[in-house]
N, C-alpha and C positions, 0 to 999 in steps of 0.2 A: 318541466315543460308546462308552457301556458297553458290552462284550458278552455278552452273557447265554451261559451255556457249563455243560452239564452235571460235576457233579463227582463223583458217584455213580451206576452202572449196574449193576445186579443181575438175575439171570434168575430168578422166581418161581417158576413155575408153568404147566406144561401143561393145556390142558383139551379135551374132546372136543366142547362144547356150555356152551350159557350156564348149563343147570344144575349142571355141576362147576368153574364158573370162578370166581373169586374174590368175593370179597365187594364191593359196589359201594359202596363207603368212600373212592374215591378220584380225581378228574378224570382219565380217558383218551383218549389219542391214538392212534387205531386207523389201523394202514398195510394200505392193502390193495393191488393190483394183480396185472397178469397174470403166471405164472409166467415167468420168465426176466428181469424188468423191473431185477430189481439191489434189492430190497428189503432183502436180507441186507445187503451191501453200503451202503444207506444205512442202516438201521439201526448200522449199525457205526461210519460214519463221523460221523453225529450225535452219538454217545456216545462216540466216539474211546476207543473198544474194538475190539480187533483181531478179536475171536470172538466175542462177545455173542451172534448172532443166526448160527446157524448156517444155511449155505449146503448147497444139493445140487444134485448134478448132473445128477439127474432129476426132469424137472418134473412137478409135483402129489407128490412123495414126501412134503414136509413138510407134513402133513393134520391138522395142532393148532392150537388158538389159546394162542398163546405170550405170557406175561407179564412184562415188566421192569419193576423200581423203576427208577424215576432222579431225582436229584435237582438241581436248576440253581441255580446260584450268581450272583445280578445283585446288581450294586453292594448288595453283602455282606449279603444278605438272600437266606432257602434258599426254594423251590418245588418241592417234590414231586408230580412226573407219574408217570402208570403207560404206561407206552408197551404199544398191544399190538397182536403182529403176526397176523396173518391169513393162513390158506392161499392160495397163491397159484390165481386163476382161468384158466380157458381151458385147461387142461392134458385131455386123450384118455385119457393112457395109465393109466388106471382102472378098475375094474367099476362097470357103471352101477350097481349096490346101491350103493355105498361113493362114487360121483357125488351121486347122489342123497340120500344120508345127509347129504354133506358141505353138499350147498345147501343142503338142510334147517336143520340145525344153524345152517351160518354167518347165512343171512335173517332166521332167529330171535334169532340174536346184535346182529344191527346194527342191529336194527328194536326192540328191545326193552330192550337194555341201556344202562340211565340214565344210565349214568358215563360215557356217551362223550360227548366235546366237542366234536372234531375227528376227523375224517374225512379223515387224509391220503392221496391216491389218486396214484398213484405210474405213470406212463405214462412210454412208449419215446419220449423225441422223434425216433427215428427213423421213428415210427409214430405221430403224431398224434393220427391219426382211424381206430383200429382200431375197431370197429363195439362190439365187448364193454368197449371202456371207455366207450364213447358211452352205451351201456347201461346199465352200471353208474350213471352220471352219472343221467340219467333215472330209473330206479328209485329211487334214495336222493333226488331231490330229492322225490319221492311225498310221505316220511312224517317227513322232516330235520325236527328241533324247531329253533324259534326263538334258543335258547341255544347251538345246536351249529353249526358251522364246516362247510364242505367246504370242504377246499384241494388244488388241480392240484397235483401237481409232475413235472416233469419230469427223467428223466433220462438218462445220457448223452450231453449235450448236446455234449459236446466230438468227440462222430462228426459234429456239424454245423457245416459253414463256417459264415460271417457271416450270410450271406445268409440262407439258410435259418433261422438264426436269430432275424434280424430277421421274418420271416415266421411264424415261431410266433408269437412276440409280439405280434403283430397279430391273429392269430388268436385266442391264449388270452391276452387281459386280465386280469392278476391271478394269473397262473399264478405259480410260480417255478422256475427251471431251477436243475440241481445237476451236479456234476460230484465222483463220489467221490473219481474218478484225482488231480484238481487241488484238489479239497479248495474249491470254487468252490459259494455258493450256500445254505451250510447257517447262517450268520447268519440268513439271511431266514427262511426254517422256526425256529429258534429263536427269534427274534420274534415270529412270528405264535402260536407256542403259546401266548408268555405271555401277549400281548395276550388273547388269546381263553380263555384260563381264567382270568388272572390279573387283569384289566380293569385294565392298569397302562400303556396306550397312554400315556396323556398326560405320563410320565414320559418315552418313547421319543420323542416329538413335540416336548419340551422340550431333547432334548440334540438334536435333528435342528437344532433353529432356532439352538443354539448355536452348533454346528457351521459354518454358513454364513458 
């Protein structure tokens, strides 16, 4: 089977609010989750860019909506995504003005901006069922347009035995688990993007039956 594999990763543009963020010219795949969840980190390892998406050491410090070109290379035909990352949630150490500002901004960003496809929400499988991502899930499913995605993923799946494992899975149907460390996981996420901007499933469907 082909793998669809990004081959160009570029950092655009920072913005404060959907008012100074890019022109919506483009299918976006917006990562969001709790602070400390390893989004830097998958971000990076998706685009197998080592710094792409820079990391910090204190949670909520990275308080922009950040933009990447990228572009995916499947069986030698290009697809150009805008990958954009999102402040990460649930973080204290803030003033509520600039708390407040930020949820502002972001609910306005994700409720309103056209070019988002997919909605990749990025959780701890250490932590399942933390309440603010059950949240998060519930809210977005309010006002999610017909055209656009949410996808689970999970990560750090390798802090978890078998067992456990198998027990998410059960739990979250349709999720997919990623592992940055083992480079485990990030096929499936690449698939899913194109299927769901690129409506090229039945291409993906055709080498599966091959395959067999």
């Amino acid at each position: 089977m082909s793998t669809p594999r990004i081959v160009e990763a570029k950092f655009i543009k920072s913005a404060q609010s959907i008012a100074d963020s890019l022109p919506e010219d483009m299918s976006e795949v917006v990562f969001l989750g709790r602070s400390n969840v390893g989004k830097s980190s998958t971000l990076n390892s998706l685009t197998q860019r080592k710094s792409l998406a820079k990391s910090s050491a204190t949670p909520g410090k990275t308080q922009l909506i950040n933009f990447f070109e990228t572009r995916y290379l499947y069986n030698e035909e290009s697809y150009p995504v805008r990958f954009v990352d999102l402040p990460g949630f649930g973080y204290a150490k803030v003033s509520k003005t600039l708390k407040q500002v930020w949820q502002t901004n972001l609910v306005e960003f994700i409720k309103h901006r056209v070019s988002i496809r997919i909605f990749i929400h990025l959780r701890d499988a250490r932590h399942p069922h933390a309440k603010i991502d059950d949240d998060v899930v519930n809210y977005i499913n309010e006002f999610i347009r017909p055209d656009q995605r949410y996808l689970t993923v999970f990560t750090k799946i390798d802090k978890l035995n078998q067992k456990e494992r198998n027990k998410l899975k059960r739990e979250f149907p349709g999720s997919i688990t990623v592992s940055n460390l083992k480079k485990n996981g990030h096929d499936r996420v690449h698939h899913e993007i194109l299927q769901t901007i690129f409506d090229i499933e039945n291409n993906f469907e055709k080498e599966k039956e091959t395959e067999v």
